[in-house]
N, C-alpha and C positions, 0 to 999 in steps of 0.2 A: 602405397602412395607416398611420394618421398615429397616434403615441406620443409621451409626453409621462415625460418623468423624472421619478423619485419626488425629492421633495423627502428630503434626509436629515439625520439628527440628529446630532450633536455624536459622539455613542456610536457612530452606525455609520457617521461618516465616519473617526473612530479605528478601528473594527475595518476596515474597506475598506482602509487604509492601509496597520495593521500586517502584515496577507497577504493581496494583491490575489489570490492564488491562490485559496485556499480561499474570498472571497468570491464568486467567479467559481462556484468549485464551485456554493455553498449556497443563490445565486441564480439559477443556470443563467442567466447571462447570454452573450449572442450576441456573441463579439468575435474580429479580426481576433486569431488567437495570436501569429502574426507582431508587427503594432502592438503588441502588448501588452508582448510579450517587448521589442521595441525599448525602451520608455518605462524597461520596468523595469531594462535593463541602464544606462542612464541616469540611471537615480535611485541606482540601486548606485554611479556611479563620479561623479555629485555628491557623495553621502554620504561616499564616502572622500577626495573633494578637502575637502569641509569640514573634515572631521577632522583632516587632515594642516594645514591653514588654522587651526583653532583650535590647535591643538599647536603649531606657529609662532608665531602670536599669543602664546601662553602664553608661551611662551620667551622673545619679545621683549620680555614686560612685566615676565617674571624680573630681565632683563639692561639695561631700563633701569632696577628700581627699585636692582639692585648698584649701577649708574653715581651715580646720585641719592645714595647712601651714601658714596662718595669725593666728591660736590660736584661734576661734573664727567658732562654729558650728552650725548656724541654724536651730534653730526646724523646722521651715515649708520643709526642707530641708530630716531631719529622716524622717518626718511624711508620705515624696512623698517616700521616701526611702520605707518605709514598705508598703505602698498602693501598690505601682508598684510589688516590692515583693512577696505580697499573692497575687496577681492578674494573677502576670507571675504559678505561683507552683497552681494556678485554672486551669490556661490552662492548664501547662502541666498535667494532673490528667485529665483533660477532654479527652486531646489527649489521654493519654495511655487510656482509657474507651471506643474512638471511635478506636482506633487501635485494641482491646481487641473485639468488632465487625465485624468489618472487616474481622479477624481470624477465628472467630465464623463462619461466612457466609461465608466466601470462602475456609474452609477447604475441602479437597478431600472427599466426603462421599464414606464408605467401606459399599457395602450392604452384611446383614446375608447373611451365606452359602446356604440355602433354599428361600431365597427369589426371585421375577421375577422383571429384571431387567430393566428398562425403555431405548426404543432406545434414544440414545445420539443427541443432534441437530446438532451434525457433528459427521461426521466417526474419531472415537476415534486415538489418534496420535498414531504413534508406537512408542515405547519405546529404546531408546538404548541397544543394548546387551553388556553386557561384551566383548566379546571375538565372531569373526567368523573366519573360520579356513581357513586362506588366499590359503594352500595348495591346497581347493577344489573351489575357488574362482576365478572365469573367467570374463574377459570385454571380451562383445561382440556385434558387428554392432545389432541394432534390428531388425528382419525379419515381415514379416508379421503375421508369427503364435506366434509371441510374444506380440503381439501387446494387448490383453484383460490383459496378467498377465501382464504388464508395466501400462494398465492404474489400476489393482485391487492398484497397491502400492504408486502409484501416488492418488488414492482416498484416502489413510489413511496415510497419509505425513502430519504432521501440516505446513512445510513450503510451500506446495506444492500449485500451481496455476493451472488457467486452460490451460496454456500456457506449459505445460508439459504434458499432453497427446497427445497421440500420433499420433492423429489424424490433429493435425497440421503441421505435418510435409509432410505431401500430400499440405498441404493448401501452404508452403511457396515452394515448388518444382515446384507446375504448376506457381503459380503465378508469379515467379522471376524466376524462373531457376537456383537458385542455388545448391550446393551440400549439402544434410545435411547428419549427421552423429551421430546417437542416438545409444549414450552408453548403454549398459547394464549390470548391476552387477548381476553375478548367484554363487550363494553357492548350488554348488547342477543343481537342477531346481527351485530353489527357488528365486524370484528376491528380491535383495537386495539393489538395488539402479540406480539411471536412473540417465544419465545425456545428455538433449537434444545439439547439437551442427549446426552451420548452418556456411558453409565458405561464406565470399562473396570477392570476387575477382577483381578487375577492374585495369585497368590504370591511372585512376585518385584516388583512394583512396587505393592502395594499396591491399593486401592480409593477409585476419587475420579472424578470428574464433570468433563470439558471441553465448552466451545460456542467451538467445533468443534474437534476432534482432527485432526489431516493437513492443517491448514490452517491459511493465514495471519489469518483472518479467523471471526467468527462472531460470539458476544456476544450484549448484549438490545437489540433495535430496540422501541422502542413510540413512542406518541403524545405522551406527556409524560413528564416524572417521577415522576409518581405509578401509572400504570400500570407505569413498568422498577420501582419499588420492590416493587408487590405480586409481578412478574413473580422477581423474585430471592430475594423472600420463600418462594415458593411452590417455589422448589428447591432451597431450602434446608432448607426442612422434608420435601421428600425425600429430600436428599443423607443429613438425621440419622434420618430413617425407614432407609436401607436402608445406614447405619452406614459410609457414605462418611469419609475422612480429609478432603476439601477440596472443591473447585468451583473448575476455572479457565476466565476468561471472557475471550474474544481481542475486543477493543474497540480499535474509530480513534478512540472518545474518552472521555475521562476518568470516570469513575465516583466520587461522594462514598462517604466511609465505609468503602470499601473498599482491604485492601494493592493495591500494583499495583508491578508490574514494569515497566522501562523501556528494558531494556537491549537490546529491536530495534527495528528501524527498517522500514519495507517503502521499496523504491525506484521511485518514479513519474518518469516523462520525459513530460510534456506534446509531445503530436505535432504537427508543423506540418503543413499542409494539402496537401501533395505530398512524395513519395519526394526529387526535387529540392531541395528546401527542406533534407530534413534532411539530404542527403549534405553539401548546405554549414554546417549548423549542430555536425556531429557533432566537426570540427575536421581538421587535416592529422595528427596522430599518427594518432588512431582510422583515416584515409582510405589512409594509407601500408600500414596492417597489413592493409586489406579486400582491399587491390589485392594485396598479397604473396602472400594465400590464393589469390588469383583464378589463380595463376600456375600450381597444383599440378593445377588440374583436376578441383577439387572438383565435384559438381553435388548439388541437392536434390531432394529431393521430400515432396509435402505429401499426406497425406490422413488415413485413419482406420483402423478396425480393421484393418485387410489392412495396414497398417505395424509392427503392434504388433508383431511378433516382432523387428523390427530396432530398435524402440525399447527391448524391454526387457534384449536383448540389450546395449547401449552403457551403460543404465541400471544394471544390474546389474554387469558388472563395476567401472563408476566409483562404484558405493556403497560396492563391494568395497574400492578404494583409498583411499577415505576411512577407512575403520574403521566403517560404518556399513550396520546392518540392511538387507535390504533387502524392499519390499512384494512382495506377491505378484502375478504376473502378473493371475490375475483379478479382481484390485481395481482394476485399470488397464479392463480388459474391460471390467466391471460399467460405472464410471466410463464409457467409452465409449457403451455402449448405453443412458446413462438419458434422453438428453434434453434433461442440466440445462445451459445457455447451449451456447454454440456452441464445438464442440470440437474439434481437429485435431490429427496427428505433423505432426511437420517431422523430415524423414533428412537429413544432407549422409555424401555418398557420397567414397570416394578408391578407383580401382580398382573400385569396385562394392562396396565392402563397408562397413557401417555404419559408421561415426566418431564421427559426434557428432548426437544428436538432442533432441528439444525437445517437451513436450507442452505445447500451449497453450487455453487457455480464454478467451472473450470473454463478455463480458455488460452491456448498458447502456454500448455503447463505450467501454468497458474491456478491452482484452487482456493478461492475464494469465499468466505463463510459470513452475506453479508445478514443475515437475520440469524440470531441461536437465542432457545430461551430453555429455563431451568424454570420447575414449582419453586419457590421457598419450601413446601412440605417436604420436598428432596434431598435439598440441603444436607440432613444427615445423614443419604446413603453417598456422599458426594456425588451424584450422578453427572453435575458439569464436568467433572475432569474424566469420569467414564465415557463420556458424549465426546471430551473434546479428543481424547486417544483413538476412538474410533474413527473421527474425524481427519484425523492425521497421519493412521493408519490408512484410509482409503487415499489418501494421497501419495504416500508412497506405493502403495499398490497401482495404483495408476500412472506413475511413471512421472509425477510434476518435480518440476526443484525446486516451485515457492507455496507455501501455504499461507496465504493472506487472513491474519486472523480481522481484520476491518481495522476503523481508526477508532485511534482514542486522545484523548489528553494527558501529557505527560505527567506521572506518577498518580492518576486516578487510580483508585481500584480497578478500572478494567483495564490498565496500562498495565498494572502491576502484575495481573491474572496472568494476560500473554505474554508477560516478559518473562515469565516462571518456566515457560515452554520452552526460550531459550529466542523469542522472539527477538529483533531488533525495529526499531524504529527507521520508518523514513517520512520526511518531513512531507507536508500536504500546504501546497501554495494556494490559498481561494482568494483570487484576484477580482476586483470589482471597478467597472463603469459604475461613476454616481454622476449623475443628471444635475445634482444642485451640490456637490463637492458633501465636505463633511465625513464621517464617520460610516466603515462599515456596517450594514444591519445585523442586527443578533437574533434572528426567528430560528432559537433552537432553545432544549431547556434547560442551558445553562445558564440564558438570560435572569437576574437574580426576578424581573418585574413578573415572570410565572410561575415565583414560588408558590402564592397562594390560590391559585389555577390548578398547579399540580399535587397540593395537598387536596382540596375536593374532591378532583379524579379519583385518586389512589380511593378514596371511601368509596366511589358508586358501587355497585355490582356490574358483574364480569360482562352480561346480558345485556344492560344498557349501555354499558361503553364501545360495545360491541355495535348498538344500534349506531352511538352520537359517533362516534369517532372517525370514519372515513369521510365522515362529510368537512370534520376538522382539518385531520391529519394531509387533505390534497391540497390544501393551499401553503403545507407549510415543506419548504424543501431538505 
């Protein structure tokens, strides 16, 4: 197959630049992860020799124009003057040579007109259109015979998660009871943009609208902007039809017009191409603590329903010890049996008895680990970092290039945990319609007002939190 590089502009050799990452995303380009990671940890510690280069510089221009103010100019002083000089105008010449790489390798390749095209490692993003003709353009509730064209366009969404198919919306109806409400944008018969919605209702926390609740992800996916505008429009004039306080919207990208929150982050580790690769990328601390665990005689195992008991079992009581709610086992069930991406438990076992377990979800090679919990009693066989290798070992075995450790807040201890993995941070936009202006809501337990809520918990027993908790934990998103 012969490919020819797209020529590129001014504007998207700056956006290419500023994060090779996400352009890599956005264009689904084919690249050695390895090569890539190498250029960029290069360009990282050009950037910092320059810096330290100019700051030197600087200083030495400080100290001879002092000199110059007594009358009286130092050679050894030009001499550092010129060294630091050609040394900085090295770097930068090295930089523009590895940026001038970069370009090179992460340009869009255009294949000849005759040529056979290779399948993409993800379903190719859609493109924004200019222009859709709003006059033939309808929101509508999704029924069941819409349900295959809602997921075809939710497949080829670059922002798009597994948590917007449409098949979870069976999952959050039986399990909680509540009402959802999944937008649909048609041009035509043509779907042009989805936006999931789920009310939840209660006396204790009031009345208001998430996309998506129990999740790190959801938001409006459409075509352009002008389809997300009518799309937000149109749930907004249901959120004040059925007398809703707000609408919050979990978005990877920025929203006009709207408050937004900024205060999580989700954590992605870009996977190398063998288990091998990453034992050596993960570093000697992380590899000291795997090998420690190895000692205890930990073992796993992976599969699906027929684990749930030992899953919810490790799950619940380590909700217990946090001070927080916990779901209900058959919302885990339901979530099991729908279908929605591909789903598995991970156990690691000590003596045969549950420890520490993991539910994971992949979709569009993406794996995703949004519930993991550890005993404290574990703790000193390190079993979390045993659980979390296996975990990311079956990712590279299955072939994904991101392991999404879930969100956190920046430098928390569990920010800290997965940055050790070699994680990076991307930012989590949760944008909010409020009905009477004002301040985002805080219904999570960072709020400082459930400190002494969550000191109580943390004392009940495993058994009654077990009882009290799902009735808690469905109203709070």
């Amino acid at each position: 197959m012969t490919m020819a590089a797209k020529a590129l502009s001014p504007a998207e050799k700056k956006q290419l630049l500023k994060n090779p990452h996400e352009w890599v995303r956005r264009h689904q380009i084919r690249v050695g992860k390895r090569s890539l990671a190498e250029l960029l940890e290069q360009r990282e510690l050009l950037a910092a020799s320059s810096a330290a280069l100019m700051a030197d510089s600087r200083e030495l221009s400080r100290q001879i124009g002092e000199a110059k103010k007594q009358g009286e100019i130092p050679e050894s002083l030009l001499q550092q003057k010129r060294k630091v000089s050609a040394s900085e105008k090295q770097a930068i010449n090295q930089m523009k040579l590895l940026e001038a790489q970069l370009l090179e390798m992460l340009a869009p390749a255009e294949p000849e007109p005759d040529s056979q095209t290779e399948l993409p490692l993800a379903p190719e993003p859609i493109h924004p259109e200019p222009y859709v003709n709003l006059d033939n353009l309808k929101i509508t509730p999704l029924g069941s015979s819409g349900e295959a064209a809602w997921d075809e366009f939710v497949a080829q969404h670059p922002d798009a998660s597994v948590y917007h198919l449409s098949g979870l919306r069976n999952v959050i109806a039986d399990s909680f009871g509540h009402q959802t409400l999944y937008l649909c944008a048609l041009a035509g018969e043509r779907v042009v943009g989805v936006l999931p919605l789920v009310r939840l209702k209660s006396r204790l926390f009031g009345d208001f609208m998430v996309s998506q609740p129990y999740f790190n992800y959801g938001g409006v996916l459409a075509l352009n902007d002008l389809v997300a505008g009518r799309l937000l429009l149109a749930a907004q004039e249901k959120a004040e039809g059925y007398g809703c306080s707000h609408i919050e919207y979990r978005d990877l990208a920025p929203l006009d017009g709207l408050p937004v929150r900024t205060d999580k982050v989700a954590m992605w580790l870009e996977l190398p191409d063998s288990e091998e690769q990453l034992w050596q990328r993960v570093g000697t601390k992380v590899r000291a603590q795997i090998k420690r665990s190895r000692r205890f005689g930990l073992t796993v195992q992976s599969g699906g329903i027929e684990l749930l008991d030992d899953f919810y079992q490790v799950f619940a009581e380590n909700m217990r010890d946090l001070g927080t709610p916990v779901y209900s086992k058959s919302f885990f069930r339901n979530l099991l049996c729908s279908g929605v991406g591909q789903q598995q438990l991970v156990i690691v076992r000590y003596n045969g008895k549950p420890v520490s377990a993991a539910y994971l979800v992949a979709y569009r090679r993406r794996m995703e680990v949004p519930w993991a919990s550890t005993l404290r009693s574990a703790n000193r066989f390190d079993a979390n970092m045993f659980l979390y290798w296996e975990l990311l070992s079956r990712a590279c075995s299955q072939g994904c290039d991101v392991f999404d450790f879930g969100r956190s807040t920046v430098d928390a201890a569990t920010y800290k945990f997965k940055k050790q993995w070699g994680a990076r941070h991307r930012q989590l936009y949760w944008h909010y319609w409020l009905r009477d202006g004002g301040e985002p809501p805080k219904l999570n337990p960072d709020n400082p007002k459930y400190r002494l809520v969550i000191g109580v918990w943390q004392k009940l027993p495993v058994w009654l939190t077990r009882l009290l908790g799902p009735g808690i934990v469905k109203y709070l998103p």
